[in-house]
N, C-alpha and C positions, 0 to 999 in steps of 0.2 A: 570555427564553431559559431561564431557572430552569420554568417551566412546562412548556415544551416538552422539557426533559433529564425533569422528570418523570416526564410521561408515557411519553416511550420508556423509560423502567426499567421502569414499569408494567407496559407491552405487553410488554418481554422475560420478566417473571417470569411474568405473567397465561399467556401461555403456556410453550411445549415452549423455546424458543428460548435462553433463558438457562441450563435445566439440562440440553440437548442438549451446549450449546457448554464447560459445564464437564463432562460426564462424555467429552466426547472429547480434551479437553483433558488432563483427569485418565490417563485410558487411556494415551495416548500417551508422557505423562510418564512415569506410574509403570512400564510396561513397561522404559524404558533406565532408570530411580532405580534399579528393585530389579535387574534382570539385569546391571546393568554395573557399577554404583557400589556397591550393598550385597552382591553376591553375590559381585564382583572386588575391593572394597574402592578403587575408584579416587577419588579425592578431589575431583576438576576435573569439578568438576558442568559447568559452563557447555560446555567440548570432549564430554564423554561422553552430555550429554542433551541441551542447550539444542542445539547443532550438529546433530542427529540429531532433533528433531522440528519442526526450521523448515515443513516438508512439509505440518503441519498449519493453516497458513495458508492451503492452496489450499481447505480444507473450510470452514476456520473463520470468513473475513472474506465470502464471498456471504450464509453465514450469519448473521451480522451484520448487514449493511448492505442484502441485497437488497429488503427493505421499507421500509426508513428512505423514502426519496421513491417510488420504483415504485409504492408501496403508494396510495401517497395518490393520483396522479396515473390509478390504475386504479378505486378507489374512489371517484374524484371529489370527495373532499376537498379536495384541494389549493388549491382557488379561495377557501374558507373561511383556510387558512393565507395564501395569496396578499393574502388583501383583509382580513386584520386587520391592527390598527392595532399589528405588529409586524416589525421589519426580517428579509425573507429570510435577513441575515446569522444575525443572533439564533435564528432556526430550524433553519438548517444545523449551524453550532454544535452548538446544543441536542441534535440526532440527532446529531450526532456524538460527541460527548462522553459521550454516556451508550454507544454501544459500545463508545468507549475505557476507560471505568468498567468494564465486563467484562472489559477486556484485563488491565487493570489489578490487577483480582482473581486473574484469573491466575498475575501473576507475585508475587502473596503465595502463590499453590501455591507457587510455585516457590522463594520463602526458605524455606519451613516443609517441604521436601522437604529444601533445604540443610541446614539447620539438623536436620533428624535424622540426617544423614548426620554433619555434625560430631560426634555420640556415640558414633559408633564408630570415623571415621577424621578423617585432618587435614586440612579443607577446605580449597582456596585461594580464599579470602575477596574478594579482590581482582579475582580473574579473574572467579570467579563471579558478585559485583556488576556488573562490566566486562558479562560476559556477560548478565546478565537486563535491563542499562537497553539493550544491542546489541536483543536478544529483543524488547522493548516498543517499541521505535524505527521496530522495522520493520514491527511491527503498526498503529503508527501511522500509518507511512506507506502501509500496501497497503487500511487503513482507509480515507483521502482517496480511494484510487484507488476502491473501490467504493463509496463515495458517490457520488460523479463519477457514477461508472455506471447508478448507481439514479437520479440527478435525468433522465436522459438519455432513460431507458426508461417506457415507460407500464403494462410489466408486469413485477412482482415476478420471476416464476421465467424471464423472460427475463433480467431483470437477474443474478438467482443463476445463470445458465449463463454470460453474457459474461464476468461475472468470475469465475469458477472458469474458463473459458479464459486469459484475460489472467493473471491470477496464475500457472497452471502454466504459461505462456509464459514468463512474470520467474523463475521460479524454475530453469526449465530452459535460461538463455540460458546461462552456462557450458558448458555440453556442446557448444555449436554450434561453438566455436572454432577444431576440426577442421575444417571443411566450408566455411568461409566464404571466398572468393574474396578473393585477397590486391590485386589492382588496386586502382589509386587508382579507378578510373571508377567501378566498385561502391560503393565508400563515396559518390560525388556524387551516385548514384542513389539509392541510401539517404535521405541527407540533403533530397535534390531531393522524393522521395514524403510524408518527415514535414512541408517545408514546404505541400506541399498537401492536407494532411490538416489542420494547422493553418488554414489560411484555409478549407477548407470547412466546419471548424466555426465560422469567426466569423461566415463568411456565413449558415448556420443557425441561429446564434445572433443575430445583429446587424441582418440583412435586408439590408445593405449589401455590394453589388458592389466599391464604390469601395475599403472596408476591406481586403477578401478580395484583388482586385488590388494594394493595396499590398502586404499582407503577401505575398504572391508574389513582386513585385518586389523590394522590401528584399531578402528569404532569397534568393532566384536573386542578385542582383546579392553581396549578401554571400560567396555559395556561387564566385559563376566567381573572385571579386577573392581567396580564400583559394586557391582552387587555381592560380591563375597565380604568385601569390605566394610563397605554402608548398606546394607538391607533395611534399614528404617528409610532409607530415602526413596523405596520403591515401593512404599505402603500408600495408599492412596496416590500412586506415583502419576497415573491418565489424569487426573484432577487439577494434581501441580501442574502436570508439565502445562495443561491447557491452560489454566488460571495464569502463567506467566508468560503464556505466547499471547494470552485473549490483546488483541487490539484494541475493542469496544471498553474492556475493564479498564486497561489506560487511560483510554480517551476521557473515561466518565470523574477521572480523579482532577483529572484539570476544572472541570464542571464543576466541580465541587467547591472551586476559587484559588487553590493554591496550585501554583508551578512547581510538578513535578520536574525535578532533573534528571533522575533516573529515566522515568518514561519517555520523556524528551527526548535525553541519549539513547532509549532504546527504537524509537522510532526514525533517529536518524542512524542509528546503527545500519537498521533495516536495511531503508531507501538506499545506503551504501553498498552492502553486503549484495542486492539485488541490482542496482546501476555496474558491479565490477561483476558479477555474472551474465548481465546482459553483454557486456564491452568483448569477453572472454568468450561469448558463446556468437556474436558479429563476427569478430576476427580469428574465429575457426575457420567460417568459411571464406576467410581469404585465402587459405593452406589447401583449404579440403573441398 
């Protein structure tokens, strides 16, 4: 894994890719540090900057990660990674962790941006640490997600458009809240389409019908036996469910100064649930 984290630091400096991602990152920062915090004197870094450049995650993580596997698997390397005598996990990993390593760099912009602010006015210390471990959390997590997406795809700048879609999706699911159809039957429709999207990835992934039909049956059978049951849980059910998937609503509670643990654990839930699907859908095609 240590060779493979390597090499991908390697390739991010060797090229544009590493000092792409910090002069946009910088940019974004420094415009709300000096216009808002040094210029207004406001103190709460984390609500006045960290809350107002989360946006740059819809640029910043295709960027990242749309090469990490695409690459390989368009290059035709991948077979080489595939059939050395080291575990798919230990690879994923490895690509993974070294763009986390960038992110990571980041948010020492972001103390060392605090920390000059502190010389002039009185930072809140607490919110703002609260706020940059929220800020890395969630980088973390939309990190897994395009990994996922890069093992998936066999071309790089297809994988950097799917998920620059999919992130400004996640990032704009609070807005839809207005619009979304209050019935319970819409949330089972809802739920009914993720469960079949789930099983046509394991059938994709697995080769197996039998899998695919089960996971169908389980989620339907799970899905009619909740709504017979709890029907109040399906009332306004598209709002919940978005409201407790929303990323951005997470993010913003850290902002606010206090260290959610819940959000926390749900964000590294995430990053997990998405790095053991990416690993899972790699070493299919060592079989297949």
């Amino acid at each position: 894994m240590i060779l493979i984290y390597q090499k991908e630091m390697k390739s991010y400096f060797h090229s544009l890719t590493a000092y792409l991602f910090f002069a946009l990152f910088l940019a974004a920062s420094g415009i709300y540090f000096s216009v808002i915090c040094l210029n207004k004197g406001y103190g709460d870094y984390a609500r006045y900057v960290l809350a107002n450049i989360s946006f740059v995650y819809i640029v910043l993580v295709p960027m990242l990660t749309m090469r990490l596997l695409a690459w390989e698997r368009e290059q035709k390397t991948d077979q080489l990674l595939l059939t050395a005598p080291i575990s798919v996990r230990s690879v994923v990993l490895g690509k993974y962790l070294a763009a986390a390593s960038l992110l990571a760099g980041a948010m020492l912009v972001c103390l060392a941006e605090a920390g000059i602010l502190s010389a002039y006015v009185q930072v809140n210390w607490p919110g703002t640490l609260a706020g940059i471990a929220g800020f890395f959390l969630l980088g973390l997590c939309l990190l897994a997600i395009g990994t996922f997406i890069s093992s998936c795809m066999t071309n790089s700048m297809a994988a950097g458009t799917l998920t620059f879609s999919i992130i400004l999706l996640l990032m704009l699911l609070p807005n839809l809240y207005e619009v979304l159809p209050e019935r319970g039957r819409y949330a089972c429709i809802f739920v009914g389409v993720l469960i079949g999207a789930a099983a046509t990835w394991i059938y994709l992934v697995t080769g197996s019908g039998r899998a695919a039909a089960a996971t169908i049956a389980l989620g339907a059978g799970g899905l009619l036996a909740a709504y017979l049951q709890f029907p109040e849980w399906f009332d306004q059910g598209l709002a919940k469910i978005i409201s407790w998937c929303s990323l951005s609503e997470r993010f913003q509670e850290f902002c606010q100064g206090s260290f959610n643990v819940s959000s926390a654990f749900f964000f590294l839930s995430m990053a997990a649930l998405f790095l053991y699907m990416t690993v899972w859908e790699t070493e299919s095609r060592r079989w297949f």
